[in-house]
TORVO-921639 format. One line per field, with one value per atom (N, C-alpha, C): residue number from 1; residue in one letter; x, y, z; atom name. Coordinates in Angstrom, 1 decimal, decimal comma, always signed. Example, Ala and Ser with C-alpha at 12.3 -4.5 7.8 and 13.67 -1.06 7.14 Angstrom:
BEGIN
nr = 1 1 1 2 2 2;
rest = A A A S S S;
xx = +13,2 +12,3 +13,2 +12,8 +13,7 +12,9;
yy = -5,7 -4,5 -3,3 -2,2 -1,1 +0,0;
zz = +7,8 +7,8 +7,8 +7,1 +7,1 +7,9;
atom = N CA C N CA C;
//
This chain:
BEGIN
nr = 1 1 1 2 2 2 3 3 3 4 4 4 5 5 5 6 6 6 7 7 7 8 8 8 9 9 9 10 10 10 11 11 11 12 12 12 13 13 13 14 14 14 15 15 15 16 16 16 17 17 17 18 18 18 19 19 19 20 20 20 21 21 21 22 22 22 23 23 23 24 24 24 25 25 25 26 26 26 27 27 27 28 28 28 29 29 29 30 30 30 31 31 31 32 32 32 33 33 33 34 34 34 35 35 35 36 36 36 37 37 37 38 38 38 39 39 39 40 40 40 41 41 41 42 42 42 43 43 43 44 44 44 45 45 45 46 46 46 47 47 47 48 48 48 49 49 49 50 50 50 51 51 51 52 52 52 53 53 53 54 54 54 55 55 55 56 56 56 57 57 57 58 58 58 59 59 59 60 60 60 61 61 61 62 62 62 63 63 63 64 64 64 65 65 65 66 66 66 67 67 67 68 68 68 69 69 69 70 70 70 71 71 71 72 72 72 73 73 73 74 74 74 75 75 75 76 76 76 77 77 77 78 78 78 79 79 79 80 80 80 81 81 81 82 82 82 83 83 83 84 84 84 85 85 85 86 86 86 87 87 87 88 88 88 89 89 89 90 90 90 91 91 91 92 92 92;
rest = X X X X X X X X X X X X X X X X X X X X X X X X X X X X X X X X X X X X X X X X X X X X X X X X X X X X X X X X X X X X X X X X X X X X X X X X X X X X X X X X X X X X X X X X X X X X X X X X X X X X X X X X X X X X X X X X X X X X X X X X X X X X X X X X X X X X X X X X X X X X X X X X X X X X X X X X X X X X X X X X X X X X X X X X X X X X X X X X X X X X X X X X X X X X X X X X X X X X X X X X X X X X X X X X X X X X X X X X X X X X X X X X X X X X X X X X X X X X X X X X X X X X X X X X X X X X X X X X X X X X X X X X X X X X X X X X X X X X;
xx = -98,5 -98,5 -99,4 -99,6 -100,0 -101,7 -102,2 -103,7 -103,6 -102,7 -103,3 -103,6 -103,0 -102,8 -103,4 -103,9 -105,2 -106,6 -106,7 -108,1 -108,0 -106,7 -106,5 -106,7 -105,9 -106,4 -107,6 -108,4 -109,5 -110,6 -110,7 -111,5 -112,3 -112,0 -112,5 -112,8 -114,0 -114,1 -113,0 -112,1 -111,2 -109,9 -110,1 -108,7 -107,8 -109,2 -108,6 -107,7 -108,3 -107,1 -105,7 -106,0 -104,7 -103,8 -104,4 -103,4 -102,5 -103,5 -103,0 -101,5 -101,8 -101,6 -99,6 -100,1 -99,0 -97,8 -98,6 -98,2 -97,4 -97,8 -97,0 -95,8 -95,7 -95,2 -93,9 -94,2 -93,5 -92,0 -92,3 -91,5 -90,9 -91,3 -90,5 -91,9 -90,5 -91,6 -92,3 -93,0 -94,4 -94,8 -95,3 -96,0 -97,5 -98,7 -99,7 -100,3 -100,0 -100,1 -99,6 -98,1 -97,6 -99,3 -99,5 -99,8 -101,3 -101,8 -103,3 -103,9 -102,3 -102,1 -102,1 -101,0 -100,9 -101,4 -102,3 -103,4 -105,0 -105,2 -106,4 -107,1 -107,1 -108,0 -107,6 -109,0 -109,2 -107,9 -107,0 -106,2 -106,8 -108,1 -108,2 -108,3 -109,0 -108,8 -107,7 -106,8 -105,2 -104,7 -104,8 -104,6 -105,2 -106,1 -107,2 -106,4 -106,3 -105,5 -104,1 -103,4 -102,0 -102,2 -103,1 -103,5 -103,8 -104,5 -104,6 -103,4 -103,2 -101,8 -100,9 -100,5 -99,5 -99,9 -101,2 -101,6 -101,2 -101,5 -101,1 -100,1 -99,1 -97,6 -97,2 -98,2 -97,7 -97,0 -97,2 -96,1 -95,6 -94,4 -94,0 -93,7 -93,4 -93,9 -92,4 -92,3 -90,6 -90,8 -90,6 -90,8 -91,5 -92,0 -92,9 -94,4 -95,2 -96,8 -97,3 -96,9 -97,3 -96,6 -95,2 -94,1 -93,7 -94,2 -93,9 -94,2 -93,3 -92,9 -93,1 -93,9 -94,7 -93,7 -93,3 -92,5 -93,4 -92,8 -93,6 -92,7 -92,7 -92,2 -91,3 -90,2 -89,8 -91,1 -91,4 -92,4 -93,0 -93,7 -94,3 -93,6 -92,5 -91,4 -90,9 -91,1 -90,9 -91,7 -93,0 -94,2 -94,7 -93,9 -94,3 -95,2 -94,8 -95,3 -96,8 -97,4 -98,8 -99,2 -98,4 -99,3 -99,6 -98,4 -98,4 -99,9 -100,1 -101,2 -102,2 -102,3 -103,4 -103,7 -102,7 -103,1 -103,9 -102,8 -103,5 -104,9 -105,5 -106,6 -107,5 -107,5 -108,2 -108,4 -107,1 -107,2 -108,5 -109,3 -109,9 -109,2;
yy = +114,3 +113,4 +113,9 +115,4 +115,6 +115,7 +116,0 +115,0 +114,0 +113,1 +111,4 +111,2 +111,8 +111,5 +112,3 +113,1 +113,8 +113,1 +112,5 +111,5 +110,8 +109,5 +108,9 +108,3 +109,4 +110,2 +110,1 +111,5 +111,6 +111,8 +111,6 +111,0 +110,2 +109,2 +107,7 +107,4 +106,3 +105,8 +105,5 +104,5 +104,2 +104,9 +106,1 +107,1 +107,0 +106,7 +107,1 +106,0 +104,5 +103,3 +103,3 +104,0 +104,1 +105,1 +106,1 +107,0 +106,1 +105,3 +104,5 +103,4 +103,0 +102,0 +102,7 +104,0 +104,7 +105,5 +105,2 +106,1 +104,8 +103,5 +102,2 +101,9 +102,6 +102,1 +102,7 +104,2 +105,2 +104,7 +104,0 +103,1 +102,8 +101,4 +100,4 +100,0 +98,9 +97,9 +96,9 +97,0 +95,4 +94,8 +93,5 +92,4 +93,1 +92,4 +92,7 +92,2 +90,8 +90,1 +90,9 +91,6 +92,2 +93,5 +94,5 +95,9 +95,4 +93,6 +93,9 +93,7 +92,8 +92,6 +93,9 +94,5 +96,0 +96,7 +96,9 +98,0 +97,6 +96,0 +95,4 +96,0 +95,5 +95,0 +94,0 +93,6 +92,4 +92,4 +91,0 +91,3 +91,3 +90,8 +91,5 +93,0 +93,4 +95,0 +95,6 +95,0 +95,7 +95,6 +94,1 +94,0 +94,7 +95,2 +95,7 +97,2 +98,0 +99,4 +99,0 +98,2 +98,2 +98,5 +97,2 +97,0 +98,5 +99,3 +100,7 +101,9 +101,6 +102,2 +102,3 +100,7 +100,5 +101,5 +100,7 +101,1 +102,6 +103,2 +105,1 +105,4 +104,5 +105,0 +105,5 +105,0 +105,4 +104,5 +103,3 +102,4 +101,2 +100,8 +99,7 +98,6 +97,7 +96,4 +95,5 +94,7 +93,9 +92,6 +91,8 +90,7 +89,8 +88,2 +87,2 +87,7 +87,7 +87,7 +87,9 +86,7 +86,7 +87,6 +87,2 +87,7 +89,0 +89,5 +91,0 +92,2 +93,1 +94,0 +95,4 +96,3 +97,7 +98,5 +99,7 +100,6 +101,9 +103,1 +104,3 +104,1 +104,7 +105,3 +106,4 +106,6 +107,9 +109,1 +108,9 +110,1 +110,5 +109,2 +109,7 +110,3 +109,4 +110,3 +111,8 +112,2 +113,5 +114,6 +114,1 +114,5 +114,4 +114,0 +113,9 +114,4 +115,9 +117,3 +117,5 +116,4 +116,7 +115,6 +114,6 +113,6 +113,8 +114,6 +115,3 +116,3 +117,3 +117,9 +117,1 +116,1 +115,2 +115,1 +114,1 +113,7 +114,6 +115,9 +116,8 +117,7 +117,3 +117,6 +116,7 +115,1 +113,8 +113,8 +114,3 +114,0 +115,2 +114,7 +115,5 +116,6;
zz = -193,5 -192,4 -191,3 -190,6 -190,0 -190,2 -191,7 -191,9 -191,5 -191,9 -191,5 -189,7 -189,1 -187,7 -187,1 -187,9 -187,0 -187,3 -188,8 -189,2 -188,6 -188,4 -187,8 -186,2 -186,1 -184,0 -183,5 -184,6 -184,1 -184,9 -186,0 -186,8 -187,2 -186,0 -186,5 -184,4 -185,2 -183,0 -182,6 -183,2 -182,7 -182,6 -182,2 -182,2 -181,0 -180,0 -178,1 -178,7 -178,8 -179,0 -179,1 -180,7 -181,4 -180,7 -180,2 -179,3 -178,5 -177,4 -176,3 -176,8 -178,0 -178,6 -179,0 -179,3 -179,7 -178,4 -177,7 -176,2 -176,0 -176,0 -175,5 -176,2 -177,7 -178,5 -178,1 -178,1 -177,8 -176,8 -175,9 -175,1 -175,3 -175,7 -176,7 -177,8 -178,6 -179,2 -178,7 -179,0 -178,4 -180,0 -179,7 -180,2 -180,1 -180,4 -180,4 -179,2 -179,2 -177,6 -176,5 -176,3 -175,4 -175,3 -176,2 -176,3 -176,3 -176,2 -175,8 -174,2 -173,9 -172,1 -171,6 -171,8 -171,6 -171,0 -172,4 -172,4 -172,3 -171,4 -171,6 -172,6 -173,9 -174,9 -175,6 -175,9 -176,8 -178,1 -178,2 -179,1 -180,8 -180,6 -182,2 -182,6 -181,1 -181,3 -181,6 -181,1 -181,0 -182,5 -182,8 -184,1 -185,2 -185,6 -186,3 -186,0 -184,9 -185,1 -185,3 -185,0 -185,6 -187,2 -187,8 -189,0 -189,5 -189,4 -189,2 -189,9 -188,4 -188,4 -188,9 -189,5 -190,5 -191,8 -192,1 -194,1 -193,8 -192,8 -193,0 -192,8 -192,4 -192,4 -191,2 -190,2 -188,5 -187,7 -188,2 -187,4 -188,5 -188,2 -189,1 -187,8 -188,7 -188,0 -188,5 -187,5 -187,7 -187,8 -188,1 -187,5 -188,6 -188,1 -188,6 -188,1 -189,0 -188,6 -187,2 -186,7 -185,2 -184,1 -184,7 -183,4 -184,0 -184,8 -185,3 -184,4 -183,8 -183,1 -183,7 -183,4 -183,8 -183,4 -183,9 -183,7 -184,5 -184,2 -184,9 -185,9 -186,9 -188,3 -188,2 -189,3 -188,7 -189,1 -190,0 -190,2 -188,8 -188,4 -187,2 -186,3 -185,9 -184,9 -185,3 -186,8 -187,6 -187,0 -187,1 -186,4 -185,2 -183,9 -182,5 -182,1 -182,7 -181,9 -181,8 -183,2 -183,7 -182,9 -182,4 -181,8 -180,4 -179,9 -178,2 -178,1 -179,5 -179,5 -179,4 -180,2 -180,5 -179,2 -178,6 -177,4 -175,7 -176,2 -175,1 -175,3 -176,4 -177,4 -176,6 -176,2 -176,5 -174,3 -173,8 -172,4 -171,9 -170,9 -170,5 -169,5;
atom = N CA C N CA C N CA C N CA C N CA C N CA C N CA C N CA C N CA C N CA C N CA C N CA C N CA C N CA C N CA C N CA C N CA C N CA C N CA C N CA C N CA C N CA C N CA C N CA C N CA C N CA C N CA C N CA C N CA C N CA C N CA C N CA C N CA C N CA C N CA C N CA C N CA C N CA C N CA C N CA C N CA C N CA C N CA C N CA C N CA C N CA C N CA C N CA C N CA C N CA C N CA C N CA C N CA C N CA C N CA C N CA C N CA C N CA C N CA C N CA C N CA C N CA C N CA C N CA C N CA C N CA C N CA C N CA C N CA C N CA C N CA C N CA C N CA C N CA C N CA C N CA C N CA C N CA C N CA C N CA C N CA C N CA C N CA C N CA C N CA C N CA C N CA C N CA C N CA C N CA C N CA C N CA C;
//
């Protein structure tokens, strides 16, 4: 797990995102709508890293299509510690 979420992180352009995206989640759960108000971005963007996120096992998702609610995974929550790194890696 802690490959995925480091390719994932920072591997790819869209890592700052998914961090962000993960930091909100961290909270609570959000919708895609909620986490693209949020975090001003475009909600296809948001969708497209949820979409992400999910196939690698970083967040699972509840709900109907639309109204479906992101949560981390336990894995991910297994692995915090790598994402705290990640993160203090990514902040300037």
């Amino acid at each position: 797990m802690e490959a995925v979420l480091w390719h994932v992180l920072t591997g790819t352009r869209g890592g700052k995102n998914r961090v962000r995206i993960l930091q909100a989640l961290e909270d609570r759960p959000r919708n895609a709508n909620q986490l693209a108000g949020d975090l001003d971005l475009d909600y296809k963007t948001v969708r497209h890293h949820l979409d992400v996120l999910v196939e690698n096992d970083v967040l699972e998702k509840s709900g109907d299509e639309y109204g479906a609610v992101y949560l981390p995974t336990r894995q991910a929550r297994d692995h915090w510690e790598t994402i705290e790194e990640i993160i203090g890696r990514l902040d300037p």
